[in-house]
C-alpha positions, 0 to 999 in steps of 0.5 A: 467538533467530534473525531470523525467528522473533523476527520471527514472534512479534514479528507475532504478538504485534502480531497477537494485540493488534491482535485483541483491540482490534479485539473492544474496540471492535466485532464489525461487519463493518468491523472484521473487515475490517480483522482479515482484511486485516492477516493477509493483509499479516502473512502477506506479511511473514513470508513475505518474511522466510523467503523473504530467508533462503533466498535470502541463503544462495543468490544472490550480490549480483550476482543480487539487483541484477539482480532488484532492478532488474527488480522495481523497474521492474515496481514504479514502472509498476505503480503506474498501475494504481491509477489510481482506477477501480477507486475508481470502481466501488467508489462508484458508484451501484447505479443507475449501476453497470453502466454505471461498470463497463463503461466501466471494464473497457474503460479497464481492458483499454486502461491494461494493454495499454498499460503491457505496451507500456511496460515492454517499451519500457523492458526494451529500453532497459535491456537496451540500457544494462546489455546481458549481464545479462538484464534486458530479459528480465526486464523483459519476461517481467513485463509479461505480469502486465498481460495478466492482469489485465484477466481479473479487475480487475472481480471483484477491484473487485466483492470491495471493493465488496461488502466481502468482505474476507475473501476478498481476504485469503484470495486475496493470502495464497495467492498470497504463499504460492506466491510465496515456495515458488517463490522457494525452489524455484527458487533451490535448483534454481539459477535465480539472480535469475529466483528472484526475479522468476519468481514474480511472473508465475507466481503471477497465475494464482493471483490471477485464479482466486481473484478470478473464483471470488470474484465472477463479475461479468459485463458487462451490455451493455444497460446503456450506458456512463458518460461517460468525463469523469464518470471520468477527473475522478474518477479523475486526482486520485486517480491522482496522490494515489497518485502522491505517496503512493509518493513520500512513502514513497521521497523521504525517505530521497533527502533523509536520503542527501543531507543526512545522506549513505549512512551516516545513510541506512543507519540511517535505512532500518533505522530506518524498516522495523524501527519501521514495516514491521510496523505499516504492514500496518495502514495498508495493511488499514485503508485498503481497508476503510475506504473501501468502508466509507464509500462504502457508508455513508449519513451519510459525516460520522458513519462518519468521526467514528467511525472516528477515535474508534472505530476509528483512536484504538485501532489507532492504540495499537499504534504507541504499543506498539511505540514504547515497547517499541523500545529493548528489542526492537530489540537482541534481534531485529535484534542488538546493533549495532543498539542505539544506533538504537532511540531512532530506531525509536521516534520513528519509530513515533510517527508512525504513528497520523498516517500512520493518521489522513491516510489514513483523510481521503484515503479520506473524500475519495474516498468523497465525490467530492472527489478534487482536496481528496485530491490537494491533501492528499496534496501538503501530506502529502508536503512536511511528511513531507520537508521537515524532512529537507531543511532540516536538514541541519545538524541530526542526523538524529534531530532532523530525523526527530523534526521531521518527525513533529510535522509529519506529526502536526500536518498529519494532525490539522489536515486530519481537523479540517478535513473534519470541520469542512467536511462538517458545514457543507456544503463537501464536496460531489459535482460534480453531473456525478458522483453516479453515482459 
């Protein structure tokens, strides 16, 4: 049986579960939200799989550092982007939301002419230190995505907030699709690394027709502007939730190289992608569609309860599935050698439902204007999801990787109890400066 289409049935088995819990629990719009958003990520997945085995019969190691630097710089700005105006616009007031937008599209056209400039600062500079290999090049040809965008952030943050989910899907689908038809056209033609990184700009216009087509918003001058504090106060704390959110998913495996060393690394890496990199599709498609969903929900308080009973108890099985079904799949997917790492795929697999569990608080936390409670949690999230890694050194990194999923469940579960507990007395409350968003 080969990789990839191990791979593909073991996605489409996790698809065809997922799909049928989902009719379980409702036929609501909210949970074919979720259906639509997780194909489109499965989609991505697979897709990327294809694409790795065609270019690992095509590229040398050489050409995938070369992209892997230039990819991972165009990453790491990239992720100010999700800078939580867009979060903005999505819950504003229908009475205040000409105005959010409008102030938002201009910060918007300010943040990506600005990061264009960033990145092009850094591929000159990279260019400067690791001159001859093209990178700066690179580099800068990617920082025409942030000219993009700015065309269409505004239709694409219309889309959530209406919670058209299916056509969000439909446009990040077809553009992985060209993406990953691209990327093979190119390296068999003999582009090298440019194979790789290529494909990211030339694929953007796909994302900005299917994002203008969606939605044709257009700004109503008439309208004013909200005042910039309102959103900047909003929109830093989330900004630096996402920040630390990046960092939870990198910084544990800098603290398993540095306690356990690369080889502990290596299968820890493995570990992580073979028990999570499936599933955390649903994380990622539950977490867009659950906050639209609340921020246009009326009583926040009940859509949370019901969601964590209703909706995250049952997805959140597909973690336990998978866990339980590790030590077999691991050996037939990913091959003998890999045997003796199942047990830790599967007690990496547990964890998920916490990971579920904590994102759908944050994204209660945005919806309700308290994006410093989001911040501060995140931070707790960070630290209990690292720090088992960094202190038990001396232990095996199956104890530590166990340790550090009782904390994430323990710390996911206390803070849902929590808001729970603090919304229903009245704590979690809107600054009166921001109910417009």
């Amino acid at each position: 049986m080969s990789f990839a289409s191990s791979a593909g049935g073991m996605s489409v088995s996790i698809t065809r579960f997922i799909s049928a819990k989902l009719r379980s629990v409702s036929a609501d719009r909210f949970s074919s939200n979720i259906g639509w958003l997780t194909l489109a990520e499965l989609v991505s997945r697979v897709g990327r799989i294809v694409a790795a085995i065609i270019l690992a019969r095509q590229l040398d190691a050489a050409a995938f550092g070369v992209a892997a630097v230039a990819l991972t710089v165009f990453e790491l700005v990239r992720v100010f982007t999700e800078n939580g105006i867009g979060a903005a616009v999505i819950k504003a007031s229908d009475e205040a939301f000409d105005q959010v937008a409008n102030t938002a599209h201009r910060l918007m056209w300010l943040i990506c002419i600005g990061l264009a400039f960033v990145q092009l600062a850094v591929a000159a500079l990279v260019e400067r230190l690791v001159p001859g290999q093209g990178l700066g090049l690179m580099i800068s040809a990617l920082s025409g995505v942030y000219l993009v965008m700015p065309f269409g952030l505004m239709h694409a943050y219309v889309l959530l907030r209406q919670q058209r989910m299916k056509r969000v899907a439909a446009v990040a689908s077809s553009q992985t699709v060209a993406d990953h038809l691209l990327t093979a056209l190119l390296a068999f033609t003999g582009f090298g690394a440019w194979a790789i990184v290529l494909p990211k700009l030339l694929t953007t216009p796909i994302w900005l027709f299917g994002m203008r087509r969606g939605n044709p918003w257009k700004k109503n001058r008439a309208a004013g502007f909200e005042p910039l504090t309102n959103i900047v106060r909003f929109s830093v704390p989330v900004l630096g939730a996402e920040l630390l959110t990046a960092c939870r998913d990198q910084l544990d495996k800098v603290a398993v190289s540095a306690a356990f060393g690369i080889e502990a690394l290596g299968i820890y890496y493995f570990a992580f992608n073979a028990g999570l990199g499936v599933s955390s599709a649903l994380n990622r498609a539950f977490s867009t569609a659950f906050y639209p969903h609340l921020c246009a929900a009326a009583d926040k308080a009940r859509h949370f309860r019901k969601a964590i009973f209703g909706t995250i108890a049952p997805l959140g099985s597909a973690y336990l599935v998978q866990a339980a079904a590790a030590l077999i799949y691991v050996p037939i997917v990913f091959g003998a050698d890999w045997t003796d790492a199942a047990p830790l795929v599967a007690v990496l697999c547990l964890g998920g439902p916490a990971r579920l569990l904590f994102d759908a608080s944050r994204m209660y936390c945005r919806a309700c204007g308290a994006t410093l409670r989001e911040l501060a949690s995140s931070a707790g999230f960070c630290v209990a999801a690292v720090a088992p890694f960094a202190l038990m050194s001396e232990a095996s990194l199956m104890a530590a990787a166990t340790a550090s999923v009782a904390m994430v469940s323990l710390f996911s579960a206390s803070v849902a109890i929590a808001l729970v507990q603090s919304r229903s007395a009245g704590l979690l409350t809107v600054p009166a400066a921001s109910q417009g968003i």
